[in-house]
C-alpha positions as a LaTeX table, in Angstrom:
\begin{tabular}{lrrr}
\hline
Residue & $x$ (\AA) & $y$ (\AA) & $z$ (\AA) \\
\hline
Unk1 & $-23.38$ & $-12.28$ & $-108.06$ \\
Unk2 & $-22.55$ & $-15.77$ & $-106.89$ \\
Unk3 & $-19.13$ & $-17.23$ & $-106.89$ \\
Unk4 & $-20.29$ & $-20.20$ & $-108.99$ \\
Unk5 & $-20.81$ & $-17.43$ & $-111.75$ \\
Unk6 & $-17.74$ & $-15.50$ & $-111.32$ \\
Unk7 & $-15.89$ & $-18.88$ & $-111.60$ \\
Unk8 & $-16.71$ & $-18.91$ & $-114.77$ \\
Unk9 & $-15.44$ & $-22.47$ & $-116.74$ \\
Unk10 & $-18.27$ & $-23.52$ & $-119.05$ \\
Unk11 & $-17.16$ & $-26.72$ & $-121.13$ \\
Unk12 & $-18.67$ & $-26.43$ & $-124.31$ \\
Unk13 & $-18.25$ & $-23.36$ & $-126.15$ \\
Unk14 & $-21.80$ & $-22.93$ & $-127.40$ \\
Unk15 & $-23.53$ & $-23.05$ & $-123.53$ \\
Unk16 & $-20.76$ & $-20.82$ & $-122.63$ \\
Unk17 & $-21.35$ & $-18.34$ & $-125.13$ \\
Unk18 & $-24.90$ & $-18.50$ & $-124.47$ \\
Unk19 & $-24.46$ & $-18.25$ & $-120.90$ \\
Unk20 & $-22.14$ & $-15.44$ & $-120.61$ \\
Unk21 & $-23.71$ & $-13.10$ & $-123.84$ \\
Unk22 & $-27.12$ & $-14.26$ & $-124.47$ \\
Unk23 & $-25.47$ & $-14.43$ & $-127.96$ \\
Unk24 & $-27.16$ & $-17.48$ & $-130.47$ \\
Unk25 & $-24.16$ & $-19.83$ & $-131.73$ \\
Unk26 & $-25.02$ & $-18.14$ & $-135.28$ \\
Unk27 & $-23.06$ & $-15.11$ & $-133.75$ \\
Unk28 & $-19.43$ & $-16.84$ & $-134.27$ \\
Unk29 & $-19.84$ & $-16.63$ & $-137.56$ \\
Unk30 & $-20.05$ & $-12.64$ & $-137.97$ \\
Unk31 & $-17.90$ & $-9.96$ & $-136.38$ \\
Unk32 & $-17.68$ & $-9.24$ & $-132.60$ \\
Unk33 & $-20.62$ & $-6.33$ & $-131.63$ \\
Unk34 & $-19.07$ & $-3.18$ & $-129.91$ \\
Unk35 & $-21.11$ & $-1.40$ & $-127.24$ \\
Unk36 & $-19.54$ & $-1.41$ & $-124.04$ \\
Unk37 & $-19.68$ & 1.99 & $-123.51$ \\
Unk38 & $-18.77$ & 3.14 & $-119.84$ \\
Unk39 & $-19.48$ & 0.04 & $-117.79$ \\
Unk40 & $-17.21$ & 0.51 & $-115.06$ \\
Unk41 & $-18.52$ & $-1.86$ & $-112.08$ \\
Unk42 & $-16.58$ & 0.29 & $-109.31$ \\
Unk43 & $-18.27$ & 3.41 & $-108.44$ \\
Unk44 & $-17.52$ & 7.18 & $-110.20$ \\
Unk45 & $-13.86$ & 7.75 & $-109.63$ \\
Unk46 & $-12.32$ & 11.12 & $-110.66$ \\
Unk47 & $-10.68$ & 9.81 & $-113.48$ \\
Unk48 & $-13.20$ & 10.55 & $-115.96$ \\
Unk49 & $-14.16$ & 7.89 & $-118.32$ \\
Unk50 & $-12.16$ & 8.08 & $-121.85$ \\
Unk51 & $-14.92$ & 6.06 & $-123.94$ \\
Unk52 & $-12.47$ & 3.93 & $-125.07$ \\
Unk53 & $-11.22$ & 0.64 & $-124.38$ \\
Unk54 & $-7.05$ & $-0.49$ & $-125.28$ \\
Unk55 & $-4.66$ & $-3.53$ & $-125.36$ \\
Unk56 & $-1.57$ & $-2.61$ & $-123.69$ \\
Unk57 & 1.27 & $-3.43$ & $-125.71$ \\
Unk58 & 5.23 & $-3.46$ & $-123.70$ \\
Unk59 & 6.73 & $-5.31$ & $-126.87$ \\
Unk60 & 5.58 & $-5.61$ & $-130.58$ \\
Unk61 & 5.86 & $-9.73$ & $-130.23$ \\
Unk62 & 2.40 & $-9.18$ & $-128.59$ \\
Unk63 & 0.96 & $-8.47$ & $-131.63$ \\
Unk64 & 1.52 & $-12.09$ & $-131.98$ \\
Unk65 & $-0.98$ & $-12.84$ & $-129.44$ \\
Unk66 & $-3.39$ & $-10.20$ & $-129.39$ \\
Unk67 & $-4.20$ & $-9.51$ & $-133.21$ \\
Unk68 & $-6.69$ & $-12.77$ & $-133.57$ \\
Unk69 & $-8.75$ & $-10.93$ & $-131.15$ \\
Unk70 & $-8.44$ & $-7.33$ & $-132.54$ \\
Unk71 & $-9.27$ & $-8.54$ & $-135.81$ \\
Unk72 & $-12.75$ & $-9.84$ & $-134.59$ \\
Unk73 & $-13.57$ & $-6.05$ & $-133.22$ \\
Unk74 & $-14.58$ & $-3.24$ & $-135.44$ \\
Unk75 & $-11.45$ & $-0.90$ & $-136.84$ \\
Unk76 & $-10.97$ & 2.31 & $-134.50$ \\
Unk77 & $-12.99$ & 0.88 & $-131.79$ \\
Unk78 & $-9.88$ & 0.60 & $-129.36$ \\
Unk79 & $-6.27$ & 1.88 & $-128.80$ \\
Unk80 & $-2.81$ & 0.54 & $-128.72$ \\
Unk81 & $-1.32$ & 1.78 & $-125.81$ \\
Unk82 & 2.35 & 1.49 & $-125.86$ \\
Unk83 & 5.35 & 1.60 & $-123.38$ \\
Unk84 & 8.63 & 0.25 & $-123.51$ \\
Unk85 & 10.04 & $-1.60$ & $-126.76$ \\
Unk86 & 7.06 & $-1.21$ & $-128.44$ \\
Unk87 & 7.24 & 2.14 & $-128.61$ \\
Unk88 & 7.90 & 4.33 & $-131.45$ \\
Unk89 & 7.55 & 0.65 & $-133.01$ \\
Unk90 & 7.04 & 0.18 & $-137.00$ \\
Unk91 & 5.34 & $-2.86$ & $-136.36$ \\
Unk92 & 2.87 & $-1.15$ & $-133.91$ \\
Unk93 & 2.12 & 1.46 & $-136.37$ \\
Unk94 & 1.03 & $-0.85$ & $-139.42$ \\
Unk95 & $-1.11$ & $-2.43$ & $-136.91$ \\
Unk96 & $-2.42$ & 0.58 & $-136.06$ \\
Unk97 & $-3.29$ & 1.42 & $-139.56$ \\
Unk98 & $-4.64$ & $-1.65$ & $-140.34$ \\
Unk99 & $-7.15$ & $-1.09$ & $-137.33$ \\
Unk100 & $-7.37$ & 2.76 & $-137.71$ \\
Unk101 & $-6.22$ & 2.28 & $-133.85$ \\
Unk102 & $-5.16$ & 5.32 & $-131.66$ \\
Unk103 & $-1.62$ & 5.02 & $-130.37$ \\
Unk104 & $-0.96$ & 5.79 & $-126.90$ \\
Unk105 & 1.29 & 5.97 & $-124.60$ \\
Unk106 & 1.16 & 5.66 & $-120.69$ \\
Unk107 & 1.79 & 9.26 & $-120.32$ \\
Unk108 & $-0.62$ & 10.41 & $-122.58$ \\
Unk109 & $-3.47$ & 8.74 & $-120.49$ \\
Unk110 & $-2.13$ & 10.18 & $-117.96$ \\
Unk111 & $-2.06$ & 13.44 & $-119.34$ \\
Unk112 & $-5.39$ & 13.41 & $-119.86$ \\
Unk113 & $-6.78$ & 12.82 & $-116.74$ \\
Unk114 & $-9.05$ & 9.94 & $-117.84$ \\
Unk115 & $-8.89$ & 6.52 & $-117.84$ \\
Unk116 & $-10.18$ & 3.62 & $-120.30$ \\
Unk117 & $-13.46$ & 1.48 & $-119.78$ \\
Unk118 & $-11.20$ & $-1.50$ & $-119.59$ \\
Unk119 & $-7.64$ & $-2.49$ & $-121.25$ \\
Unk120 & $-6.29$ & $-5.99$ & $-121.84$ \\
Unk121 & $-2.57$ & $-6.66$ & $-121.13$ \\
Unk122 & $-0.92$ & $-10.23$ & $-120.81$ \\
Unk123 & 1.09 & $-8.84$ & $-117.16$ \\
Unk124 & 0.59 & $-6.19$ & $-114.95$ \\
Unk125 & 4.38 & $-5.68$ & $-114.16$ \\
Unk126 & 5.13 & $-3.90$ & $-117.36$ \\
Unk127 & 5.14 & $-0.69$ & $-115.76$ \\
Unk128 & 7.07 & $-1.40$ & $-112.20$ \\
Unk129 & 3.72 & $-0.45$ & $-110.00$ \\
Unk130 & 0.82 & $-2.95$ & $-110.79$ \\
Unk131 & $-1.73$ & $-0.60$ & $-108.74$ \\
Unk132 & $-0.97$ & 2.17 & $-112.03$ \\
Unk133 & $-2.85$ & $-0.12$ & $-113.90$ \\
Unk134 & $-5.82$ & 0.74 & $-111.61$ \\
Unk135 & $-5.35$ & 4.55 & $-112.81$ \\
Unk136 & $-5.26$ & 3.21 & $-116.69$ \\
Unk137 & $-8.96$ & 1.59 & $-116.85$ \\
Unk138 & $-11.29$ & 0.87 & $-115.09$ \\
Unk139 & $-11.94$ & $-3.03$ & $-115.88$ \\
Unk140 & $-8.40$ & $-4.41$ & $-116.47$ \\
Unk141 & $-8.63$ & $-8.14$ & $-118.36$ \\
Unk142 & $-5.21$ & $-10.04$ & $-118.48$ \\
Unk143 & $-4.94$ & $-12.11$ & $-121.90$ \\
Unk144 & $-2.66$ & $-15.21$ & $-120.89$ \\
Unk145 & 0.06 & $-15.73$ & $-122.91$ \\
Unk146 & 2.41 & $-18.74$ & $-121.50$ \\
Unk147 & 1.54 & $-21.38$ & $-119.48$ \\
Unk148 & 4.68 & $-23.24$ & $-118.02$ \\
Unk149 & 6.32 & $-20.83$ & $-115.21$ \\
Unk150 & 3.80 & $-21.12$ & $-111.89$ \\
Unk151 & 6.31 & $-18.70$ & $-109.80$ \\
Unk152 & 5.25 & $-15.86$ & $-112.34$ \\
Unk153 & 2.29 & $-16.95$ & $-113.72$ \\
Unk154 & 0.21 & $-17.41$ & $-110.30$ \\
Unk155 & 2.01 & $-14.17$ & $-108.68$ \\
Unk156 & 0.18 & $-11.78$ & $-106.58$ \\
Unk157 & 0.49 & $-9.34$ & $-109.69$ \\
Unk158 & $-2.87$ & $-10.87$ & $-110.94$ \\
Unk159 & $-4.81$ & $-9.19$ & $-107.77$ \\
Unk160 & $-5.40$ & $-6.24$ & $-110.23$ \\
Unk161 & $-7.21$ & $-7.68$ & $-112.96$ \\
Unk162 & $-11.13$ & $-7.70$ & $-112.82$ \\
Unk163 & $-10.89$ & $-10.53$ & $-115.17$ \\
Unk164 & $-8.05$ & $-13.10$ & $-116.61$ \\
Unk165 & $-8.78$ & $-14.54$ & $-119.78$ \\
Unk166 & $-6.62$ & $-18.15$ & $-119.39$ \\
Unk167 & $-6.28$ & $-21.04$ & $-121.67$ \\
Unk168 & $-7.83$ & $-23.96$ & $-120.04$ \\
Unk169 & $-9.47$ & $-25.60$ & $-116.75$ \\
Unk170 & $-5.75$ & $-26.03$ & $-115.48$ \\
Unk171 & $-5.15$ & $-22.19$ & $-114.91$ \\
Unk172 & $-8.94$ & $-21.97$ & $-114.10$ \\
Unk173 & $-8.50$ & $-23.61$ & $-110.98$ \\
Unk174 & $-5.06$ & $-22.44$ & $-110.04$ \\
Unk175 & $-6.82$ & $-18.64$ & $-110.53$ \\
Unk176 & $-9.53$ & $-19.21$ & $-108.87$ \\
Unk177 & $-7.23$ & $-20.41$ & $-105.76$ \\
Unk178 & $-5.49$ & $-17.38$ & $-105.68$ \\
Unk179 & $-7.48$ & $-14.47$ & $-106.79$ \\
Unk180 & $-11.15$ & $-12.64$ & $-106.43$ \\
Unk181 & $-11.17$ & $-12.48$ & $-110.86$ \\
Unk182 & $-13.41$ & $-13.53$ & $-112.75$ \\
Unk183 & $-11.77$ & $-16.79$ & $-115.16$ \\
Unk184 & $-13.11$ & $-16.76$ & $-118.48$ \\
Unk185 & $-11.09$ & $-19.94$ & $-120.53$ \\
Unk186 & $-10.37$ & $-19.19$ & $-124.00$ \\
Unk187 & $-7.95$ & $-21.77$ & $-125.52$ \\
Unk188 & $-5.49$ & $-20.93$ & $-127.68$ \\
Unk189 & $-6.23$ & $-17.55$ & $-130.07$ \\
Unk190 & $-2.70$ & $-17.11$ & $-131.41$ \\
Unk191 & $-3.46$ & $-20.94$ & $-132.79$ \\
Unk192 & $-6.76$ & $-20.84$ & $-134.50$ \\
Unk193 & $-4.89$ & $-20.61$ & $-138.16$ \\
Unk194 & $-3.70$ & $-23.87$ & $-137.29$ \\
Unk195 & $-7.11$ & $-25.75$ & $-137.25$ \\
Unk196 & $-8.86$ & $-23.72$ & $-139.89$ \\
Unk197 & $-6.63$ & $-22.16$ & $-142.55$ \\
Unk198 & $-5.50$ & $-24.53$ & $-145.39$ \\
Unk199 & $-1.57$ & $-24.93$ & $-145.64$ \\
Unk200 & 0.45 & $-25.47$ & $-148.74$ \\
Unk201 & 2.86 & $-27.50$ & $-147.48$ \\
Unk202 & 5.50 & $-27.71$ & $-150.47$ \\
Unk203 & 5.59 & $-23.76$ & $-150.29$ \\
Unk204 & 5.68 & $-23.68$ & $-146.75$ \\
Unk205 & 9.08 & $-25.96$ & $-146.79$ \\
Unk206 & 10.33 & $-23.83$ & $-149.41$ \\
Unk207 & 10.01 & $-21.09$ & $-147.76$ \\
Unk208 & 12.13 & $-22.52$ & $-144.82$ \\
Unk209 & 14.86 & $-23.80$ & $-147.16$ \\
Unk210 & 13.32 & $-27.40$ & $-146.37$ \\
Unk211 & 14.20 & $-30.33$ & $-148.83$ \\
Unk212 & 10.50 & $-32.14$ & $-149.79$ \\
Unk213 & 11.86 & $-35.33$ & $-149.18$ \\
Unk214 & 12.85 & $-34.68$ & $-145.98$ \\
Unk215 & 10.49 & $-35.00$ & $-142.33$ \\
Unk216 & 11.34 & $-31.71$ & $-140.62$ \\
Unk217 & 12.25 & $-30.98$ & $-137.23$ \\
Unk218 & 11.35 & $-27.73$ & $-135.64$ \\
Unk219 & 13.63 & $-26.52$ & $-132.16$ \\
Unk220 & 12.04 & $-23.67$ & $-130.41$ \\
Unk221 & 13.64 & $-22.77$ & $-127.48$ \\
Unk222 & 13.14 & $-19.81$ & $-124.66$ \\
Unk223 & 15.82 & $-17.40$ & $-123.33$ \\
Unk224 & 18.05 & $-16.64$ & $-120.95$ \\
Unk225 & 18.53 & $-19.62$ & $-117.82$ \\
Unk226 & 16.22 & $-22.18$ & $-118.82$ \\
Unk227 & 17.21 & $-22.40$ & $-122.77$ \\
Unk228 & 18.43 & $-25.05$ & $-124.19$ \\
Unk229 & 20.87 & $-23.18$ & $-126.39$ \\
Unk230 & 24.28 & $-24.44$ & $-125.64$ \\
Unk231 & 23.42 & $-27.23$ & $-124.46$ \\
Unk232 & 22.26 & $-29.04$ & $-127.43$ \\
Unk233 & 23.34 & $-27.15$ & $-130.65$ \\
Unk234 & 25.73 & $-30.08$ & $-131.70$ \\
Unk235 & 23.48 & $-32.72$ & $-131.61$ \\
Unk236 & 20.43 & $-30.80$ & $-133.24$ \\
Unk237 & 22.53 & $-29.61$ & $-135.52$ \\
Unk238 & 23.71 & $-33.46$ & $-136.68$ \\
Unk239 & 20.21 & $-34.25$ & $-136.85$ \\
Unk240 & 20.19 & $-32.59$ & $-140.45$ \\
Unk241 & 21.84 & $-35.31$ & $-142.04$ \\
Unk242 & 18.29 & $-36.87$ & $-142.30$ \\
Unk243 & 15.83 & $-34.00$ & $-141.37$ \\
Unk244 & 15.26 & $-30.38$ & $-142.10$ \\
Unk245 & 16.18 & $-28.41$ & $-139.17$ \\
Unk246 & 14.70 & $-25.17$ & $-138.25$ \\
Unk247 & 15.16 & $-23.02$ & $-135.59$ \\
Unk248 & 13.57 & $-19.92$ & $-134.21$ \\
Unk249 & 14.88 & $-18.37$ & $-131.41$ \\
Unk250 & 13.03 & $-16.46$ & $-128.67$ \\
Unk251 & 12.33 & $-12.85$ & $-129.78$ \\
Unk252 & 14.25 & $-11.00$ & $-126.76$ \\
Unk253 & 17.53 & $-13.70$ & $-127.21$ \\
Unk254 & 19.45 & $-11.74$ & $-129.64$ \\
Unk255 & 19.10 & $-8.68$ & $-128.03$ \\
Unk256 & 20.12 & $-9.54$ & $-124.65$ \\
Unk257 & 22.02 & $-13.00$ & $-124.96$ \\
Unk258 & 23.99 & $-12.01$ & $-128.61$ \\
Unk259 & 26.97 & $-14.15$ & $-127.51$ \\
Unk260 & 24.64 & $-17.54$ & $-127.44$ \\
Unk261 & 23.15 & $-16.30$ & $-130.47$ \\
Unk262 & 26.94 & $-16.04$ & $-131.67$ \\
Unk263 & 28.24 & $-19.74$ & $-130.83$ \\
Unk264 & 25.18 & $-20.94$ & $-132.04$ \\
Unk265 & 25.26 & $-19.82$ & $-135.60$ \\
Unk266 & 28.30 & $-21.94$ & $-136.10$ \\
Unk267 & 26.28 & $-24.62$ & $-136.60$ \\
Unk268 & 24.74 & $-25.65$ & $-139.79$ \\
Unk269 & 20.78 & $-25.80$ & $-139.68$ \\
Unk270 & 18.46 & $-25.65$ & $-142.45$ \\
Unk271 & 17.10 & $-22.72$ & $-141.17$ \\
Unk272 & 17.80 & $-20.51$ & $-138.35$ \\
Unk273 & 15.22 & $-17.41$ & $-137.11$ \\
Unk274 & 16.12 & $-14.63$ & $-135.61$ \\
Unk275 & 13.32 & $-11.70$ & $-135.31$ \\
Unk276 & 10.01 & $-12.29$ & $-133.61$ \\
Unk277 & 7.70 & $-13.62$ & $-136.60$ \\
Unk278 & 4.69 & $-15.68$ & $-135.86$ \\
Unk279 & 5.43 & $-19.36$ & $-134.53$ \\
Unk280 & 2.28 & $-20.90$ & $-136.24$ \\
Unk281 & 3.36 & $-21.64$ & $-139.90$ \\
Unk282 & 6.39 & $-23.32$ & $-137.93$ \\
Unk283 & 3.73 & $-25.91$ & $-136.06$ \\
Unk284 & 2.47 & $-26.30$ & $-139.31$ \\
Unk285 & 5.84 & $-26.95$ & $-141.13$ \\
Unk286 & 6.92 & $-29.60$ & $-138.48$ \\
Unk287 & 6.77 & $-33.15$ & $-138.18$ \\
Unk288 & 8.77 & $-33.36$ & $-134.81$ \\
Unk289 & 9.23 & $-30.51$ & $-132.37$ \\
Unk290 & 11.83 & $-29.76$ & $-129.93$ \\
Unk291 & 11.24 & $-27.62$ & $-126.84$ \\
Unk292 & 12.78 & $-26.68$ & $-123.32$ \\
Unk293 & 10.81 & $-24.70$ & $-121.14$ \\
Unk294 & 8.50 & $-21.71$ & $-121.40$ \\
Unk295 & 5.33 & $-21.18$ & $-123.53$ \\
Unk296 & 6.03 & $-23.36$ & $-127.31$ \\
Unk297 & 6.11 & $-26.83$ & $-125.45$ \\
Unk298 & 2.43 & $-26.34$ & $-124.69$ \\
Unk299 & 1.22 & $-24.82$ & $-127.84$ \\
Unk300 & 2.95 & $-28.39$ & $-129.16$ \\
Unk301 & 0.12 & $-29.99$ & $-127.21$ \\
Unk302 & $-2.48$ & $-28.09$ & $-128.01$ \\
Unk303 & $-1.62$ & $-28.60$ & $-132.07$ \\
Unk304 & $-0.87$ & $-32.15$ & $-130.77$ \\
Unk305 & 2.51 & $-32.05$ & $-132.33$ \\
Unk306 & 5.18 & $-35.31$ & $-131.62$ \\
Unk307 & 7.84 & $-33.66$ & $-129.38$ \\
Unk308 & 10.50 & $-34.15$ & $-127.23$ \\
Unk309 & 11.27 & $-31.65$ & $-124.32$ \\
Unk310 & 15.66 & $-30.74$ & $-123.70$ \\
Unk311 & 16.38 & $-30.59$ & $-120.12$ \\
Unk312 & 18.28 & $-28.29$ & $-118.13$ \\
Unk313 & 19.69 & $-28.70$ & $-115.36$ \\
Unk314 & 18.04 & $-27.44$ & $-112.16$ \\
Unk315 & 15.60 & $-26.22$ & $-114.02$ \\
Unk316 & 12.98 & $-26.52$ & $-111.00$ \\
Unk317 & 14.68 & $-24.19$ & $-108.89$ \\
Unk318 & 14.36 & $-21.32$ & $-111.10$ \\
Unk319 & 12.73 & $-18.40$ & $-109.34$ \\
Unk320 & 9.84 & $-18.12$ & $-111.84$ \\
Unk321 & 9.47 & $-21.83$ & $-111.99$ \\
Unk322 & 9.25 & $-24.01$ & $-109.08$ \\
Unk323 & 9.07 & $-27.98$ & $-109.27$ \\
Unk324 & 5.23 & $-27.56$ & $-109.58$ \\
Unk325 & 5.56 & $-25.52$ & $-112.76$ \\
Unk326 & 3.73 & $-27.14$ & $-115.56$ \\
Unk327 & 6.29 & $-27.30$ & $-117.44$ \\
Unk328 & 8.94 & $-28.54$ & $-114.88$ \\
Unk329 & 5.67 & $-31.43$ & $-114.26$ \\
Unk330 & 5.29 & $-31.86$ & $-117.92$ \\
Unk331 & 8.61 & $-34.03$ & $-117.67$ \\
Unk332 & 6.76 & $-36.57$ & $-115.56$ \\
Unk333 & 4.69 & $-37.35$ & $-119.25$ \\
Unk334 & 6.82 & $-36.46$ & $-122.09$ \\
Unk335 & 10.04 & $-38.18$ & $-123.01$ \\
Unk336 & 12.63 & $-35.57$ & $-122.45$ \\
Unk337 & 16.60 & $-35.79$ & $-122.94$ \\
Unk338 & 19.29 & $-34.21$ & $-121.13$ \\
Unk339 & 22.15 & $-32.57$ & $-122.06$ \\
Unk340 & 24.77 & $-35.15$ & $-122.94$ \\
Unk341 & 22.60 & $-37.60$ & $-122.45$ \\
Unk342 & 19.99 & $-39.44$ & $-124.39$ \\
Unk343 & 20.20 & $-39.86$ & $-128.48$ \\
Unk344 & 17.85 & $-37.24$ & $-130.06$ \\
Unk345 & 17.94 & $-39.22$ & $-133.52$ \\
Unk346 & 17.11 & $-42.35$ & $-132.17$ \\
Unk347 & 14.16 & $-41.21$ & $-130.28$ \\
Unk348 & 12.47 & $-39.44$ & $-133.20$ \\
Unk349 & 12.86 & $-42.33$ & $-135.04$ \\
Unk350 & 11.22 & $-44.57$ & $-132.42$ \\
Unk351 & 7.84 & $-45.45$ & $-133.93$ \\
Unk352 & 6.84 & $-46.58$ & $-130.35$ \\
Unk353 & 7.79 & $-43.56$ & $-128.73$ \\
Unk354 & 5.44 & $-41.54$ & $-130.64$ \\
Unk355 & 2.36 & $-44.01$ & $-130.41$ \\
Unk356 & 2.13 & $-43.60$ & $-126.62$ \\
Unk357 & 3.19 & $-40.28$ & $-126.56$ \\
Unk358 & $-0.31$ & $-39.91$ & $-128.47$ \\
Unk359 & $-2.47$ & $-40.60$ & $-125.92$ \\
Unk360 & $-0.67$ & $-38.91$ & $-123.21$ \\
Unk361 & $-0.75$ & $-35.49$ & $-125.65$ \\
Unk362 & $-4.53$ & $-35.66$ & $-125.48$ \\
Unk363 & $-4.67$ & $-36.05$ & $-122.02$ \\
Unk364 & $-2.32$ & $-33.31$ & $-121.53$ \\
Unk365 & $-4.71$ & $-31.43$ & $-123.96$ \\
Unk366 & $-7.81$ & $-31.83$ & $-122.00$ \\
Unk367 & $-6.16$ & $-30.76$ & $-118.42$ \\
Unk368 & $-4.70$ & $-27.47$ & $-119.94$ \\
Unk369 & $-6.72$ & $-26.13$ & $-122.30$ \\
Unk370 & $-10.62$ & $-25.33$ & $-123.12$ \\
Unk371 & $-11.49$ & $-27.17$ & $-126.38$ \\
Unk372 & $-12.11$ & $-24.16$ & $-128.56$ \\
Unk373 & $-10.07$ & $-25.35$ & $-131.50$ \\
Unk374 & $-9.67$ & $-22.72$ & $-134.53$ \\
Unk375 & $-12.60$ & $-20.27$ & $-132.78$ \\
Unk376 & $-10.76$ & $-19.46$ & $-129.21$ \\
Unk377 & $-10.18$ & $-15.57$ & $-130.66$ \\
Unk378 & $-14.34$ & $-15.25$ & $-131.16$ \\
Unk379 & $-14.39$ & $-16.90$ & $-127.45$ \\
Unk380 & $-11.99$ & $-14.15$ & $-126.02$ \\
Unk381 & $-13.59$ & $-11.14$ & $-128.20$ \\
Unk382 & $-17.23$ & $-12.19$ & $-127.05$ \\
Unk383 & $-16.08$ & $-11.97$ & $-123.53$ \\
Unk384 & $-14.50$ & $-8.59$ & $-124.08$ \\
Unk385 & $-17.48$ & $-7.14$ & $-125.71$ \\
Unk386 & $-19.66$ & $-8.14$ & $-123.09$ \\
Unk387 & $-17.92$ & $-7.64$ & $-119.82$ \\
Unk388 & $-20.39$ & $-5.55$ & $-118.73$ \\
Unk389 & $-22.79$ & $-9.04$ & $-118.38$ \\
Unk390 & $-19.55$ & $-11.35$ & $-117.04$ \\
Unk391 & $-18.71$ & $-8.78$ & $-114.70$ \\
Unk392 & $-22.26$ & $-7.76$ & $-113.30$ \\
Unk393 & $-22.32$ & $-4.51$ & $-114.19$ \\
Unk394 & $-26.21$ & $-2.97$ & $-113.59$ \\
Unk395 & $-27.47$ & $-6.61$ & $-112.31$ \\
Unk396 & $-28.15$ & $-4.67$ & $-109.12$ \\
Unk397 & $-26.28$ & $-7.64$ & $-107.20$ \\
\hline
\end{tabular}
């Protein structure tokens, strides 16, 4: 197999479709074929082969992710295989049942003395030892799932995956760079509701408490170090004297950070979120977006939302960063405010802000992610179900 095939980065979703299934562009519109089987590329191990294939779940906020895809394979064709937070999870079990899914758990496989025919996580440091992962499957796929930090993102972690299903041409050639994996781009999954599922909008703001004859301002920002929280409550907060102002924090923040979580809540916003729900209606409520660092500021672009980005400071010496993160170099683009600086009001009302900002969104669109608008999941599922042609399996090469 040539390296020009294993890099694989077609740019038009039909010829890569084509190219990597032999599938006819007629397939998108029906469900994903199973048949993998036991297509192991490595030679016979003694794990014995399970028949089965899994997504590895550490945290129920995958489901998030990951669903878009399972919903585009047949029920009970794979397992959720579960360790930390998301086990004994409620939320893992209606997903189970909605999939008539297998749940798993780490020890189980091991138990059994087999292994799957490949699993899909979104990290391979879950479970403390990335080579267990090697024990746990036989093809293992990684499923990207943020794209600013370039410290953790690009890690030497990704030397076990056989394949690493990434957003865009970006990641493609920062992959390629750094590991032997094959790069399948997929765009967005998690997203595809945006581009092709109609949206009632008055519901949608009622739902969030919004007034209708307000614009509506959306603040999503990470955890821990590099979150804006505390740093900008007050003047977000003021900004609902003329906007609806919702906020969803990230999932793990209450749990581990509760005295942020605290100090922020004596603020008044028009709505404030708390569990780990979906983020998409929110992209589809807003008509400004505010974001700091980690994985929403790039969804923003890819729904080609009007944002700002909220500094803070040292932000590019972060250990899972670095200046060269994407979305430390991000900042060189988008107009981005620091804390105590910079009036947040004034700049969303800036009519000239947001008409240059336009262009430079699209650009920023076109660098980072494959253009697979509303039908990345069907990208990502056809690459699962045929791994065995992506990864060579048989080709007697």
């Amino acid at each position: 197999m040539t390296s020009l095939v294993r890099r694989l980065a077609a740019p038009i979703a039909a010829r890569l479709l084509r190219r990597l299934t032999g599938l006819p562009p007629s397939s998108l519109d029906s469900r994903i074929p199973y048949g993998l089987g036991s297509i192991s590329p490595y030679p016979s191990q003694q794990l014995r082969s399970l028949g089965r294939t899994g997504f590895l779940f550490h945290t129920p906020e995958l489901l998030n992710h990951f669903s878009c895809v399972m919903d585009l394979l047949p029920a009970g064709s794979f397992d959720l295989v579960v360790c930390r937070d998301a086990e004994n999870s409620s939320e893992i079990n209606a997903a189970a049942a909605r999939w008539k899914a297998r749940i798993s758990t780490i020890r189980d496989i091991e138990l059994s003395g087999g292994r799957y025919d490949w699993l899909v996580s979104n990290h391979s440091t879950m479970l403390g030892d990335p080579s267990i992962f090697k024990r746990l499957a036989a093809i293992n796929v990684r499923f990207m799932y943020a794209a600013g930090k370039s410290g953790w993102n690009l890690s030497g972690w990704n030397n076990v995956y056989d394949l690493i299903l990434c957003f865009g041409p970006f990641h493609a050639s920062e992959f390629a760079k750094r590991t032997s994996a094959v790069i399948v781009q997929m765009g967005y999954p998690r997203l595809d509701g945006y581009f092709n599922e109609t949206t009632d909008a008055p519901r949608l703001k009622k739902r969030f408490n919004c007034d209708p004859a307000k614009q509506t301002v959306v603040w999503l920002p990470t955890w821990r170090e590099l979150s804006s929280v505390g740093l900008f409550d007050r003047q977000v907060s003021a900004l609902i004297e003329k906007y609806n102002v919702v906020v969803k924090l990230h999932p793990l923040m209450p749990g581990t950070e509760p005295e942020r979580v605290t100090a922020l809540k004596r603020y008044p916003f028009t709505h404030l979120i708390t569990d780990a729900s979906d983020n998409l209606p929110l992209y589809k409520l807003a008509d400004f977006m505010l974001f700091d660092y980690g994985g929403p500021p790039f969804a923003g672009i890819y729904t080609d939302k009007r944002m700002l980005l909220l500094n803070v400071p040292d932000a590019e010496k972060d250990a899972l960063a670095g200046e060269d993160s994407p979305y430390i170099t991000l900042r060189r683009t988008i107009r981005n405010v620091d804390p105590g600086h910079g009036d947040i009001a004034q700049l969303l009302g800036d009519a000239q802000v947001w008409e240059a900002q336009k262009k430079q969104r699209q650009a920023l669109r076109k660098l980072y992610f494959a253009p697979y608008h509303g039908f990345s999941a069907r990208v990502a599922a056809l690459a699962l179900s045929n791994l065995h042609h992506i990864l060579g399996a048989g080709d007697g090469n």
